[in-house]
LUMVO-124027 format. One record per atom (N, C-alpha, C): residue number from 1; residue in three letters; atom name; x, z, y. Coordinates in nm, 3 decimals. Atoms other than C-alpha are relative to their C-alpha. Layout:
N
<atom><num>NUM</num><residuo>Ala</residuo><atomo>CA</atomo><X>X</X><Z>Z</Z><Y>Y</Y></atom>
...
***
This chain:
64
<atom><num>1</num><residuo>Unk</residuo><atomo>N</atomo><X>0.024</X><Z>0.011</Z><Y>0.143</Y></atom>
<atom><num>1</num><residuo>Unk</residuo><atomo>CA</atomo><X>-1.060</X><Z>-0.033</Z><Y>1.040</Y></atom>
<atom><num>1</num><residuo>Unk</residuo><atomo>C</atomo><X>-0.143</X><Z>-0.049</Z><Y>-0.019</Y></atom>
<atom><num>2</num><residuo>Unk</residuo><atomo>N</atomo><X>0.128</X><Z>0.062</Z><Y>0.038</Y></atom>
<atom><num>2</num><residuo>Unk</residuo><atomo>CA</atomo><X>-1.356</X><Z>-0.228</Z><Y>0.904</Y></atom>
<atom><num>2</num><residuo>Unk</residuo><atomo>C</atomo><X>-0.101</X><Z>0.133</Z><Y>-0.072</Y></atom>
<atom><num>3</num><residuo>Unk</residuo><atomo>N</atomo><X>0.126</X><Z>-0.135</Z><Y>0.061</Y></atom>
<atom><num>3</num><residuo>Unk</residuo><atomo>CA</atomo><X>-1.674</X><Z>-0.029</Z><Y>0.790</Y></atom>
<atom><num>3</num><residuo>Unk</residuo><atomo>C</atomo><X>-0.021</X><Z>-0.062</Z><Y>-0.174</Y></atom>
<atom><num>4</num><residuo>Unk</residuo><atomo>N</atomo><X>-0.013</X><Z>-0.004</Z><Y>0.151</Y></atom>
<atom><num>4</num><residuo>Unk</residuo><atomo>CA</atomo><X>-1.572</X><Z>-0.018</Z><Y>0.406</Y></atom>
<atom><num>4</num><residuo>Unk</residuo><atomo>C</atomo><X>-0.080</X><Z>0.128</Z><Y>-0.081</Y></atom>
<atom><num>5</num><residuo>Unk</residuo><atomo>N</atomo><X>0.027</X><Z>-0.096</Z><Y>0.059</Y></atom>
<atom><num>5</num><residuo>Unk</residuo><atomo>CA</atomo><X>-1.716</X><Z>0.215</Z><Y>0.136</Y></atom>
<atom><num>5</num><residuo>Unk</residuo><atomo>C</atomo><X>0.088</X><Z>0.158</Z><Y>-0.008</Y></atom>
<atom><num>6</num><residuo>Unk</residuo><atomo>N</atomo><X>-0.026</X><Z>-0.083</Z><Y>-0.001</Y></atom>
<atom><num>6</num><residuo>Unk</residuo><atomo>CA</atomo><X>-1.557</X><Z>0.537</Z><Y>0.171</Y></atom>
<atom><num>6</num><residuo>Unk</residuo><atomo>C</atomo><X>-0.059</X><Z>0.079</Z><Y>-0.183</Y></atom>
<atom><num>7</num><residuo>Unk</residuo><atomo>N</atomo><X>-0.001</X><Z>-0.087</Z><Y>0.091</Y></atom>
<atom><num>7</num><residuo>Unk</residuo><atomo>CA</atomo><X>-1.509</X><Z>0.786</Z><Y>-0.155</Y></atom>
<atom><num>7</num><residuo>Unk</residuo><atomo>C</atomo><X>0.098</X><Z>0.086</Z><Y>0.001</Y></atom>
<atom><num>8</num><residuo>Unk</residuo><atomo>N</atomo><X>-0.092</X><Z>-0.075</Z><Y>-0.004</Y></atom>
<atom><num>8</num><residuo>Unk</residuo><atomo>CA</atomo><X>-1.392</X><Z>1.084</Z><Y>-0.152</Y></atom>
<atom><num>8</num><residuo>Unk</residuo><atomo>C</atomo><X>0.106</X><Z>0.033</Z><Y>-0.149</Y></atom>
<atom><num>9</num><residuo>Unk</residuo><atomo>N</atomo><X>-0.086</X><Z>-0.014</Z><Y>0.094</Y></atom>
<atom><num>9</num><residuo>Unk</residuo><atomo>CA</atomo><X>-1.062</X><Z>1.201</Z><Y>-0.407</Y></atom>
<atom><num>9</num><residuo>Unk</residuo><atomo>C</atomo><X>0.030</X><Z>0.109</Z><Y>0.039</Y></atom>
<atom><num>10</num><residuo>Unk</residuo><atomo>N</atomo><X>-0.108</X><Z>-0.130</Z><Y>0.016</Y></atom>
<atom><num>10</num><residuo>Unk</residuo><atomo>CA</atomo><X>-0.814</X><Z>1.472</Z><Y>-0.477</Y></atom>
<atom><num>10</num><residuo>Unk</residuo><atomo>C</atomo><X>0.086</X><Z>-0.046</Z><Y>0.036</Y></atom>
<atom><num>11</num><residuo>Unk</residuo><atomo>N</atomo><X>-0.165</X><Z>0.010</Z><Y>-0.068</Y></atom>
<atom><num>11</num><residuo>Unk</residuo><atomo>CA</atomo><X>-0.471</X><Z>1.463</Z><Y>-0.349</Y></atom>
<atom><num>11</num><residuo>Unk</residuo><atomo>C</atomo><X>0.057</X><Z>0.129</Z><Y>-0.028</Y></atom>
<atom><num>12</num><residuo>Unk</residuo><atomo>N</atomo><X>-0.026</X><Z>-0.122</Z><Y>-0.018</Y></atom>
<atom><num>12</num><residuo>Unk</residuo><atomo>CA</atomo><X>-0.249</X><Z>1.688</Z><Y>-0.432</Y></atom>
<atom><num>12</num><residuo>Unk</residuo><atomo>C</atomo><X>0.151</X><Z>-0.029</Z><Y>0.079</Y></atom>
<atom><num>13</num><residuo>Unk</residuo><atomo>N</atomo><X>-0.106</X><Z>0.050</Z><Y>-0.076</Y></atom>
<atom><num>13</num><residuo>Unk</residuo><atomo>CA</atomo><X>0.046</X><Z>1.716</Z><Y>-0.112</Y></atom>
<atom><num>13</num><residuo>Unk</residuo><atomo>C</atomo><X>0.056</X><Z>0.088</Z><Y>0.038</Y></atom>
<atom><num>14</num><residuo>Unk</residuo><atomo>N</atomo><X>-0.082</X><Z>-0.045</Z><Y>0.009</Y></atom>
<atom><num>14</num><residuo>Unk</residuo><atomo>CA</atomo><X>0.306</X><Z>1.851</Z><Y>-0.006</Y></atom>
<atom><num>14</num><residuo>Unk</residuo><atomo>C</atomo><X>-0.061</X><Z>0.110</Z><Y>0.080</Y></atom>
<atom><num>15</num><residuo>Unk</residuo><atomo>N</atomo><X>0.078</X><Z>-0.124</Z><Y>-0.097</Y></atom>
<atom><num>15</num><residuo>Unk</residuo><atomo>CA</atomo><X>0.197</X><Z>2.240</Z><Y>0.151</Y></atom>
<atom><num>15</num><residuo>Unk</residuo><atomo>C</atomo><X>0.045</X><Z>-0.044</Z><Y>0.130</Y></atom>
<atom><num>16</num><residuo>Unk</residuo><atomo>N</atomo><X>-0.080</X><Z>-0.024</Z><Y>-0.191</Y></atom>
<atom><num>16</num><residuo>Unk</residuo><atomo>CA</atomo><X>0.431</X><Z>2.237</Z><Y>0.446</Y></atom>
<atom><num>16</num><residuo>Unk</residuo><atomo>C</atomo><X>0.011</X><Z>-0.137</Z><Y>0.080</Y></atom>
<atom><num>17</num><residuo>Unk</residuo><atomo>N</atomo><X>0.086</X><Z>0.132</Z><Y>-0.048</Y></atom>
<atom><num>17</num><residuo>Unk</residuo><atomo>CA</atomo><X>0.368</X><Z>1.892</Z><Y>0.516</Y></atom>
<atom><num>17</num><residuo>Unk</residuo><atomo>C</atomo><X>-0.174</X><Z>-0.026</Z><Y>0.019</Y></atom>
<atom><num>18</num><residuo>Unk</residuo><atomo>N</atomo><X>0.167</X><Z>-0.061</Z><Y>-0.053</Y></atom>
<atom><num>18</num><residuo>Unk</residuo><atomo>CA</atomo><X>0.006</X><Z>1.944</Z><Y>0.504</Y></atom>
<atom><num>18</num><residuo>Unk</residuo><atomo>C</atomo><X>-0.017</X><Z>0.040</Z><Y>0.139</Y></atom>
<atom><num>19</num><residuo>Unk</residuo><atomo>N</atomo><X>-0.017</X><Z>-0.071</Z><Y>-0.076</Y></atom>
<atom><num>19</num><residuo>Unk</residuo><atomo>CA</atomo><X>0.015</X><Z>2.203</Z><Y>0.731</Y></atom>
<atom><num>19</num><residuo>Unk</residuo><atomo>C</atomo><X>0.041</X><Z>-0.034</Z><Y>0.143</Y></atom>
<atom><num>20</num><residuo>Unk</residuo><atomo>N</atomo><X>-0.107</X><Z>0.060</Z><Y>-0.139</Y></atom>
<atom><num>20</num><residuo>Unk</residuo><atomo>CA</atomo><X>0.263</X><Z>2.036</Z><Y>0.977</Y></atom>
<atom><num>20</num><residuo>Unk</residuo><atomo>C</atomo><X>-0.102</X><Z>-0.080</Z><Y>0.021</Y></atom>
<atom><num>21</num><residuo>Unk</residuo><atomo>N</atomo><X>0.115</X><Z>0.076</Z><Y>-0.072</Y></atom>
<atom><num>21</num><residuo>Unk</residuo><atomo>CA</atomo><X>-0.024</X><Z>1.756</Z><Y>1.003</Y></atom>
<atom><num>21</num><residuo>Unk</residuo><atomo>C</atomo><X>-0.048</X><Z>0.031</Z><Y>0.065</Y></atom>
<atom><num>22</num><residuo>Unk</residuo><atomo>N</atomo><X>0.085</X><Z>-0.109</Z><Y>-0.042</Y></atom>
<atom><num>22</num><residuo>Unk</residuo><atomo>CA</atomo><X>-0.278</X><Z>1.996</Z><Y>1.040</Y></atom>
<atom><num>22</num><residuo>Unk</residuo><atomo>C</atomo><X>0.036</X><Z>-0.006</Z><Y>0.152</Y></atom>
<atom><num>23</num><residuo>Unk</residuo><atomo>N</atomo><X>0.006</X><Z>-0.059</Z><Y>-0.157</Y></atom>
<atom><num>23</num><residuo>Unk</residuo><atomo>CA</atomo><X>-0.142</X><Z>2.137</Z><Y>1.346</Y></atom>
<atom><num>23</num><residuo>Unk</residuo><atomo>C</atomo><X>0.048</X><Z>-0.058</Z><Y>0.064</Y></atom>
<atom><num>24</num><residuo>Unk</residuo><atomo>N</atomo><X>-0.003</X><Z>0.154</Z><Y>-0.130</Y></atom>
<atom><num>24</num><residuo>Unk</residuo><atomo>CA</atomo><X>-0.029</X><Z>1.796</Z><Y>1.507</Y></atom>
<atom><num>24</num><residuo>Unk</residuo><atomo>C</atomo><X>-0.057</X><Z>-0.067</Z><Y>0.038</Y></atom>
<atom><num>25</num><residuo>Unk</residuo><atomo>N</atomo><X>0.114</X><Z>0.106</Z><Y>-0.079</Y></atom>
<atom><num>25</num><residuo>Unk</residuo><atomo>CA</atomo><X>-0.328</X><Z>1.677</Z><Y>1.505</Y></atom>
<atom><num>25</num><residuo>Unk</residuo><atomo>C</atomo><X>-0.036</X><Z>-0.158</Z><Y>-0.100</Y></atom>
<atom><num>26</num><residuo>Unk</residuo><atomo>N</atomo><X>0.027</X><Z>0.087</Z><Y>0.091</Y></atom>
<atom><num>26</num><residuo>Unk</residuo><atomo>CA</atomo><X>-0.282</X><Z>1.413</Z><Y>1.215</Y></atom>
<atom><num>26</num><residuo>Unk</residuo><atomo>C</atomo><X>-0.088</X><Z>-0.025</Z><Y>-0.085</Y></atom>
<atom><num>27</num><residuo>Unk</residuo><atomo>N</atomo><X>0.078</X><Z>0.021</Z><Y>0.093</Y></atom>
<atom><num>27</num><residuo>Unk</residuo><atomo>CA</atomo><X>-0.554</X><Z>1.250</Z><Y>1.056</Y></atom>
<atom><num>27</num><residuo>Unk</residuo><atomo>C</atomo><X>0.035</X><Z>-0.062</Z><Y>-0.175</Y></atom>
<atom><num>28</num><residuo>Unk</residuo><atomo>N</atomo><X>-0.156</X><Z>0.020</Z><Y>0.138</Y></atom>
<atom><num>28</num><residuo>Unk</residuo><atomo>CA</atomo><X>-0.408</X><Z>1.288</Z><Y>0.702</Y></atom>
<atom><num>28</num><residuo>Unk</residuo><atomo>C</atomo><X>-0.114</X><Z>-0.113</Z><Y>-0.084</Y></atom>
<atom><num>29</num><residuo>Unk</residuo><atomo>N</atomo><X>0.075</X><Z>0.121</Z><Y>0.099</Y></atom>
<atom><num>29</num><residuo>Unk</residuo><atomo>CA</atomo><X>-0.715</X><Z>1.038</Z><Y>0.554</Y></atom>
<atom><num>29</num><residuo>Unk</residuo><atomo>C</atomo><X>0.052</X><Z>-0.149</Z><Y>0.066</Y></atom>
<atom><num>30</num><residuo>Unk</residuo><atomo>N</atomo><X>-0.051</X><Z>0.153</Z><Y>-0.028</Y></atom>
<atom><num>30</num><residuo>Unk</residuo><atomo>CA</atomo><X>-0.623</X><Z>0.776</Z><Y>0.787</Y></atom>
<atom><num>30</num><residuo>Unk</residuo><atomo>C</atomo><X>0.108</X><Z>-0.014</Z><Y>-0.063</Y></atom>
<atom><num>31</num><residuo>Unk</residuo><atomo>N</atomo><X>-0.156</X><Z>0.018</Z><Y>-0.005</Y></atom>
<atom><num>31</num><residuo>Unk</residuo><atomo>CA</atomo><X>-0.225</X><Z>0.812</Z><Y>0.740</Y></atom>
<atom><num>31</num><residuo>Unk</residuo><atomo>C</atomo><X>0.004</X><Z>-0.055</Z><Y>-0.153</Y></atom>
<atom><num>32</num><residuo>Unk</residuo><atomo>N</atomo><X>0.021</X><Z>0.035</Z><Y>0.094</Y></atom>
<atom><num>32</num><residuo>Unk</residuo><atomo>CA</atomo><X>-0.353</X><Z>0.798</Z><Y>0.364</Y></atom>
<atom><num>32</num><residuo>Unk</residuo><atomo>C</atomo><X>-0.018</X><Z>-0.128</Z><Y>-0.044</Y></atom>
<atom><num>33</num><residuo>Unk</residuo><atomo>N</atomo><X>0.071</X><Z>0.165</Z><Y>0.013</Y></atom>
<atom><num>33</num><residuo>Unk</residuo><atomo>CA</atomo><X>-0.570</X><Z>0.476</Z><Y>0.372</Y></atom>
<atom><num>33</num><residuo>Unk</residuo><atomo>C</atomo><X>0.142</X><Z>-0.099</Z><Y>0.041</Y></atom>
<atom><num>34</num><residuo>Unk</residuo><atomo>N</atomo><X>-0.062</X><Z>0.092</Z><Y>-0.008</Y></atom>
<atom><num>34</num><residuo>Unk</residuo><atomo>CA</atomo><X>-0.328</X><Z>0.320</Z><Y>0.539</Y></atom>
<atom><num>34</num><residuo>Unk</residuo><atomo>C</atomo><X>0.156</X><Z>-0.047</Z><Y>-0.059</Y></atom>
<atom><num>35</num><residuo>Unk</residuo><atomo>N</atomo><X>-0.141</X><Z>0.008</Z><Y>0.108</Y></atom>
<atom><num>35</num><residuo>Unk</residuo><atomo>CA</atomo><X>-0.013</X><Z>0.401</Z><Y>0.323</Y></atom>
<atom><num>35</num><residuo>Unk</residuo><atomo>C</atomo><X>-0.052</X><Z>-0.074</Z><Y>-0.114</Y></atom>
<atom><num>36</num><residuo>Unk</residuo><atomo>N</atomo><X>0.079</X><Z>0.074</Z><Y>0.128</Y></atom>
<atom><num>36</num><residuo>Unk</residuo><atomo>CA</atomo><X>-0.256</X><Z>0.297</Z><Y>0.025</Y></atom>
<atom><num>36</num><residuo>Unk</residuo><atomo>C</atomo><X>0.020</X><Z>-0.148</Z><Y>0.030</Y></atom>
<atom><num>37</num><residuo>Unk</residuo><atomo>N</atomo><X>-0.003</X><Z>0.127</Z><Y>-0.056</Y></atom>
<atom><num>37</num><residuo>Unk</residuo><atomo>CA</atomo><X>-0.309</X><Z>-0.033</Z><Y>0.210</Y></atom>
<atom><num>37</num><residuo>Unk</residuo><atomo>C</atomo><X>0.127</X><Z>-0.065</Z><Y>-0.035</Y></atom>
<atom><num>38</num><residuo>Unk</residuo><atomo>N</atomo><X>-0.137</X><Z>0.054</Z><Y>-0.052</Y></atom>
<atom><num>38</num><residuo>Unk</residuo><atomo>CA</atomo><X>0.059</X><Z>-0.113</Z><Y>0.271</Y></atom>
<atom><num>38</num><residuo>Unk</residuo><atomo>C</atomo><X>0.054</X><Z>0.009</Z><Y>-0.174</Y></atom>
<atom><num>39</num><residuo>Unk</residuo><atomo>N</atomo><X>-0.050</X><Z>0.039</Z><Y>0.180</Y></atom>
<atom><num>39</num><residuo>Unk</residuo><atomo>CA</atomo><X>0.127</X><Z>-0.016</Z><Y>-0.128</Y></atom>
<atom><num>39</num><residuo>Unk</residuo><atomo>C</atomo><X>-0.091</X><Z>-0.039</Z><Y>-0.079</Y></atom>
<atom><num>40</num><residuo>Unk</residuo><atomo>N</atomo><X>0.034</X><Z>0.104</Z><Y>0.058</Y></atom>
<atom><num>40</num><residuo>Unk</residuo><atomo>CA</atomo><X>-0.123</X><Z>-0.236</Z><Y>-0.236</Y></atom>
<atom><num>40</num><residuo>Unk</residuo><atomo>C</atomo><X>-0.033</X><Z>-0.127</Z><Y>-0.005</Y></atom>
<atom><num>41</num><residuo>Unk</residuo><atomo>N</atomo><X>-0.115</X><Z>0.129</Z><Y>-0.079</Y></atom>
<atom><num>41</num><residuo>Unk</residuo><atomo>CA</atomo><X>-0.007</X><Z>-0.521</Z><Y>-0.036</Y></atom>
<atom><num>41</num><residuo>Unk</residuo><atomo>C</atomo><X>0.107</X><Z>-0.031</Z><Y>-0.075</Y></atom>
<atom><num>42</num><residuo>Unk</residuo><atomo>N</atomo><X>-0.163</X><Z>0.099</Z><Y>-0.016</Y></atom>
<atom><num>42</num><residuo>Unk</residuo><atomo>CA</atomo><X>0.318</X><Z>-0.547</Z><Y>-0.123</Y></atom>
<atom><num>42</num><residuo>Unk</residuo><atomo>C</atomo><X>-0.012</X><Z>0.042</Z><Y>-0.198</Y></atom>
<atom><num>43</num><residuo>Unk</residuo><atomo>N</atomo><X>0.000</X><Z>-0.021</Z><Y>0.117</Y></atom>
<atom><num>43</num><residuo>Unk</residuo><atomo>CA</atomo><X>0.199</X><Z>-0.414</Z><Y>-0.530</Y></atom>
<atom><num>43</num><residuo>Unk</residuo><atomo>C</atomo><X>-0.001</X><Z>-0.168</Z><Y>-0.048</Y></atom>
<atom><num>44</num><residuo>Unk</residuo><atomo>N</atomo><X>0.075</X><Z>0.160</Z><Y>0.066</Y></atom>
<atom><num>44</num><residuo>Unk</residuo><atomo>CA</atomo><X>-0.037</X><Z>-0.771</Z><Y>-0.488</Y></atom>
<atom><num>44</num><residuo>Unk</residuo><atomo>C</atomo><X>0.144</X><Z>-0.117</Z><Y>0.033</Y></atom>
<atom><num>45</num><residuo>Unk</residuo><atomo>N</atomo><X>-0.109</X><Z>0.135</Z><Y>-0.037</Y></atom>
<atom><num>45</num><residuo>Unk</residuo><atomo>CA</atomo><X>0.285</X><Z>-0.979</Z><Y>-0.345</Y></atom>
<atom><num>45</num><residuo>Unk</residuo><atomo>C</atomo><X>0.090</X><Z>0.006</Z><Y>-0.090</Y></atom>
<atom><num>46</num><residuo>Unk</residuo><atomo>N</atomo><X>-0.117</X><Z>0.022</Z><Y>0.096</Y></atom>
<atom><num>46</num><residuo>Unk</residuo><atomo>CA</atomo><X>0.508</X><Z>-0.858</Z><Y>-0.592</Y></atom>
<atom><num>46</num><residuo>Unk</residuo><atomo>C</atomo><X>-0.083</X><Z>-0.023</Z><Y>-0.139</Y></atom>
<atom><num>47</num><residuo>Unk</residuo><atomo>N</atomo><X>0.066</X><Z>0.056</Z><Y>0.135</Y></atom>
<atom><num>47</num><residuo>Unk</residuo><atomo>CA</atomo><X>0.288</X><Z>-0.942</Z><Y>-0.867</Y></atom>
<atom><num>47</num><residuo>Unk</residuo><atomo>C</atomo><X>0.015</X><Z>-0.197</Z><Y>0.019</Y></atom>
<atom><num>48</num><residuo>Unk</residuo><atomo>N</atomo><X>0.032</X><Z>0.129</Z><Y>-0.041</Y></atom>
<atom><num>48</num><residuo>Unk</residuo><atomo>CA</atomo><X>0.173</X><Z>-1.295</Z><Y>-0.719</Y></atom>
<atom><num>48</num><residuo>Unk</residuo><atomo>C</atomo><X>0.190</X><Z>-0.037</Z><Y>-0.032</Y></atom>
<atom><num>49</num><residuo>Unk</residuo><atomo>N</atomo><X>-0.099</X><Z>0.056</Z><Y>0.065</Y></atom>
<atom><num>49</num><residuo>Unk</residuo><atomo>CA</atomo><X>0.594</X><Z>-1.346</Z><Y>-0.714</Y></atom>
<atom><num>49</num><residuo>Unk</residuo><atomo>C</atomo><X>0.016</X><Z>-0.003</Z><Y>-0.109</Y></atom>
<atom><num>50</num><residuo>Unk</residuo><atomo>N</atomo><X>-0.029</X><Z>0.043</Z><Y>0.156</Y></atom>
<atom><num>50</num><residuo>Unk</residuo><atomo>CA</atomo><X>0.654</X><Z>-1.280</Z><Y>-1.060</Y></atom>
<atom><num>50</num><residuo>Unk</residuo><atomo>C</atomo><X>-0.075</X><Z>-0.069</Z><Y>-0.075</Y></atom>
<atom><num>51</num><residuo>Unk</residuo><atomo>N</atomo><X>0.124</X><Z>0.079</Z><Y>0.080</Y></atom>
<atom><num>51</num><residuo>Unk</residuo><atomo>CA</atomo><X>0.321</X><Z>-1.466</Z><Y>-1.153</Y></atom>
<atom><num>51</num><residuo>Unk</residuo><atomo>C</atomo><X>0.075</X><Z>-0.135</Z><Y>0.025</Y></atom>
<atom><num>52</num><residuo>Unk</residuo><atomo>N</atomo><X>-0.047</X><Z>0.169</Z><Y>-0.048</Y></atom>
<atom><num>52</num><residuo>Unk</residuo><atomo>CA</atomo><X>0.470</X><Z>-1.801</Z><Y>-0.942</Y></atom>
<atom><num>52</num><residuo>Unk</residuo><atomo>C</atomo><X>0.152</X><Z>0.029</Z><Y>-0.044</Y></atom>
<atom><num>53</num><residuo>Unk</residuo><atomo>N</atomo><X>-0.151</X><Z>0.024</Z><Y>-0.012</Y></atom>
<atom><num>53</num><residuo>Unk</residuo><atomo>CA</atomo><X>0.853</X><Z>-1.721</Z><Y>-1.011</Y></atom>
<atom><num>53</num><residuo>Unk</residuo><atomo>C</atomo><X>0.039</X><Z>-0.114</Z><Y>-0.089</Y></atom>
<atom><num>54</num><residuo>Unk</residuo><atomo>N</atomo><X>-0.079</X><Z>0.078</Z><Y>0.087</Y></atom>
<atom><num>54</num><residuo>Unk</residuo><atomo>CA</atomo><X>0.893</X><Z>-2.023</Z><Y>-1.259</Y></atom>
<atom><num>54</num><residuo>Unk</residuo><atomo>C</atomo><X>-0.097</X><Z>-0.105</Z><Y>0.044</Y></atom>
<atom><num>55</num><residuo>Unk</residuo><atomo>N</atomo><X>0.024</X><Z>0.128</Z><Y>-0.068</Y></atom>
<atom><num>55</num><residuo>Unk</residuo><atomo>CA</atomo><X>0.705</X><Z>-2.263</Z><Y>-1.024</Y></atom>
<atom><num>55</num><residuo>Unk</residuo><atomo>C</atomo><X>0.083</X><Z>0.000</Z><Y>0.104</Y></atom>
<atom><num>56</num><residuo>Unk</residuo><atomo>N</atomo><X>-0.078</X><Z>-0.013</Z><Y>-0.070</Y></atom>
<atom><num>56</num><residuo>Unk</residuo><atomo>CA</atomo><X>0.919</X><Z>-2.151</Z><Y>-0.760</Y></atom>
<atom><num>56</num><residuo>Unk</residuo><atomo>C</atomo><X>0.141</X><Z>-0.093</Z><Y>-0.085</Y></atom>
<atom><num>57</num><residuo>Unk</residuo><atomo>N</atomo><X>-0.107</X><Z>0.036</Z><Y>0.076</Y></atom>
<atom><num>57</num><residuo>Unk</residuo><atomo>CA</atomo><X>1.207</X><Z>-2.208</Z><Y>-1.009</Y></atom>
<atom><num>57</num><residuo>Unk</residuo><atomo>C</atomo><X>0.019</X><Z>-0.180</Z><Y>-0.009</Y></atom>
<atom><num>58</num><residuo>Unk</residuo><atomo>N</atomo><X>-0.028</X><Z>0.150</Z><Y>0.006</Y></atom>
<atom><num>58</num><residuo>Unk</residuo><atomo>CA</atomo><X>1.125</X><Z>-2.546</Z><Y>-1.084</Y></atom>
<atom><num>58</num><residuo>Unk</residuo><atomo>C</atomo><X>0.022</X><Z>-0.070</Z><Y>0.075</Y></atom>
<atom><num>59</num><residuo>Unk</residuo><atomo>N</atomo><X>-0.029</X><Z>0.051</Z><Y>-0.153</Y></atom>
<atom><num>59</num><residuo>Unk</residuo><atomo>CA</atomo><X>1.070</X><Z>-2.654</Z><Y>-0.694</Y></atom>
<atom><num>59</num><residuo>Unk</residuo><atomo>C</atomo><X>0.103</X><Z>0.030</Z><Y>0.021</Y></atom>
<atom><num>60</num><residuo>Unk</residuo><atomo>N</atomo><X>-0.138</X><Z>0.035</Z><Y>-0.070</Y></atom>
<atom><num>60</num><residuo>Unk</residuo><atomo>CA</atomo><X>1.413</X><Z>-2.547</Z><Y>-0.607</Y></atom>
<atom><num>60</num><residuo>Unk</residuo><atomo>C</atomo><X>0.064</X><Z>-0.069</Z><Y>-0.108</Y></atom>
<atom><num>61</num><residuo>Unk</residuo><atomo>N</atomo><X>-0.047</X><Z>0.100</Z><Y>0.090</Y></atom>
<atom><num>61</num><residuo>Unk</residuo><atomo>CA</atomo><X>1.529</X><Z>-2.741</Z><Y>-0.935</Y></atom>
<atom><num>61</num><residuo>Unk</residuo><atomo>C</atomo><X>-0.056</X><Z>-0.166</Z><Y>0.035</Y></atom>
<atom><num>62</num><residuo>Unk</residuo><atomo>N</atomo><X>0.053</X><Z>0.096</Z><Y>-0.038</Y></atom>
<atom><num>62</num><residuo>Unk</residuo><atomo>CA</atomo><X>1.357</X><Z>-3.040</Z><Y>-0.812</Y></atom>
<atom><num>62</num><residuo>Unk</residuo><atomo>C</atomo><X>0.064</X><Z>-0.031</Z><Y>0.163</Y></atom>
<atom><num>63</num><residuo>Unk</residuo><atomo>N</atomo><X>-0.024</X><Z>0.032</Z><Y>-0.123</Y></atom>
<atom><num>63</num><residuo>Unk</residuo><atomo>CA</atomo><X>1.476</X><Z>-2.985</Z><Y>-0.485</Y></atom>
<atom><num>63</num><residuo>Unk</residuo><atomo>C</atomo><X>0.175</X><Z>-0.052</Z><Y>0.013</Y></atom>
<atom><num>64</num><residuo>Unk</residuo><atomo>N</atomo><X>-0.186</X><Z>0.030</Z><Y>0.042</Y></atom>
<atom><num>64</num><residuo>Unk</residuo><atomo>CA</atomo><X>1.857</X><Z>-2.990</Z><Y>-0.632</Y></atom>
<atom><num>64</num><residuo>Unk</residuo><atomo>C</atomo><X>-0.004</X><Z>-0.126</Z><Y>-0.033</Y></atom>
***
């Protein structure tokens, strides 16, 4: 992971999932960051489609 700004938050999660981390050894900030990551990836791709969906549209009309 790149050396980004770090801030800390609240979370509020599931107890017994917590817990189960906890004592496996899971770093529950990473598992965090990187779920964040992955849903605001695919938030920015599904935006960007519906932003282009009627240039798309027209290219496969053009392509017909």
């Amino acid at each position: 992971m790149s050396a980004t700004a770090r801030r800390k938050t609240s979370l509020t999660l599931d107890a017994g999932l917590l817990d189960d981390a906890r004592s496996l050894g899971i770093n529950v900030s990473a598992v965090a960051d990187a779920a964040l990551e992955r849903a605001v990836s695919e938030a920015r791709r599904q935006r960007w489609l519906k932003e282009n969906a009627e240039a798309f549209a027209a290219q496969a009309d053009w392509h017909r």
